[in-house]
N, C-alpha and C positions, 0 to 999 in steps of 0.2 A: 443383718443376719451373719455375714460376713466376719464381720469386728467381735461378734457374739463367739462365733469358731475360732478365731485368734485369740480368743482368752479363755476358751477351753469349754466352753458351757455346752453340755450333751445336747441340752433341748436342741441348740444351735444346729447342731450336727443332723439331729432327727428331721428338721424343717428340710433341711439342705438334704437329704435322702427323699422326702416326699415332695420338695418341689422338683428336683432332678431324675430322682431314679429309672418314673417307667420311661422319660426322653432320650436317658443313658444307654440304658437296657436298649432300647429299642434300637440304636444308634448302633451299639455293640452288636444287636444280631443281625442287621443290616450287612454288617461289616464281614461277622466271622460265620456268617451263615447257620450258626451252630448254638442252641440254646443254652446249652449247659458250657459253655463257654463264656455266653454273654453275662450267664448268674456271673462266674469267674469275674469279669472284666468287671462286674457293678461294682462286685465287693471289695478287689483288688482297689480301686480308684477310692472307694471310700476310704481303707486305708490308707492309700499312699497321701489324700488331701487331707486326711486327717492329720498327717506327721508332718507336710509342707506347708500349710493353710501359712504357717507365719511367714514364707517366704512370698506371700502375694502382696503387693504395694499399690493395687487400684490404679495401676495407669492404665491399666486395658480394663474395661470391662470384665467382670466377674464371669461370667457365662463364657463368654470367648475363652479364658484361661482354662475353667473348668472343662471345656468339648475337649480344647487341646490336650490336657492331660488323659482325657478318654480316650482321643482318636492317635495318639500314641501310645497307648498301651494296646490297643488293640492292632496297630501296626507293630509291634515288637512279637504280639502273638501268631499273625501271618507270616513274620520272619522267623520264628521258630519252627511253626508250622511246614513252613517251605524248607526246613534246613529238616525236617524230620523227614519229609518227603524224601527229599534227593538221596538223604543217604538210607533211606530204605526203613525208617525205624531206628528203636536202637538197639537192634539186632544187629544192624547193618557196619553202627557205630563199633559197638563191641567186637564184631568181626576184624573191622579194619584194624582196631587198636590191636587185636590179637596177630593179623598178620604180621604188622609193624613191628609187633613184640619177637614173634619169628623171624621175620625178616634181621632187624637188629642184633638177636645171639647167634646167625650163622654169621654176623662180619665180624662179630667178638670172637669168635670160637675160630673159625679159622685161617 
């Protein structure tokens, strides 16, 4: 199935969504606690394996690579998550940029 995605064949790709998905999925809401995130993390991984499949080389095990690419993406979205926390939203964000903006034209200005 594998060798089948490396040379592009849909079907390939559809087998490898119905033999992985609800394990991913579930894996993903395990993780981020949050359903409609986990949809995100399914579909996000399906394409990003869709555009790398050629860079897999069979020295690990297929399965092991594929979690891996799941269980970091859904770690890059708890570290977004976390970075959207801290600063408040991106209210918080925009705030800060604005006082920096302030900040920065009173040391031009006088």
């Amino acid at each position: 199935m594998v060798r089948r995605c490396q040379l592009g064949e849909m079907d390939a790709f559809r087998e490898l969504y119905l033999f992985y998905g609800k394990a991913i999925h579930h894996l993903a809401l395990s993780m981020l606690s949050d359903l409609d995130e986990a949809g995100d993390i399914l579909q996000e991984l399906f394409l990003k394996v869709h555009d790398k499949i050629g860079e897999y080389h069979f020295k690990a095990p297929f399965a092991a690579w594929f979690y891996r690419v799941a269980v970091n993406l859904c770690q890059d979205r708890l570290r977004r998550r976390s970075r959207r926390h801290r600063w408040g939203g991106t209210a918080g964000v925009r705030s800060c940029f604005l006082y920096q903006g302030l900040f920065a034209n009173r040391l031009t200005v006088a």
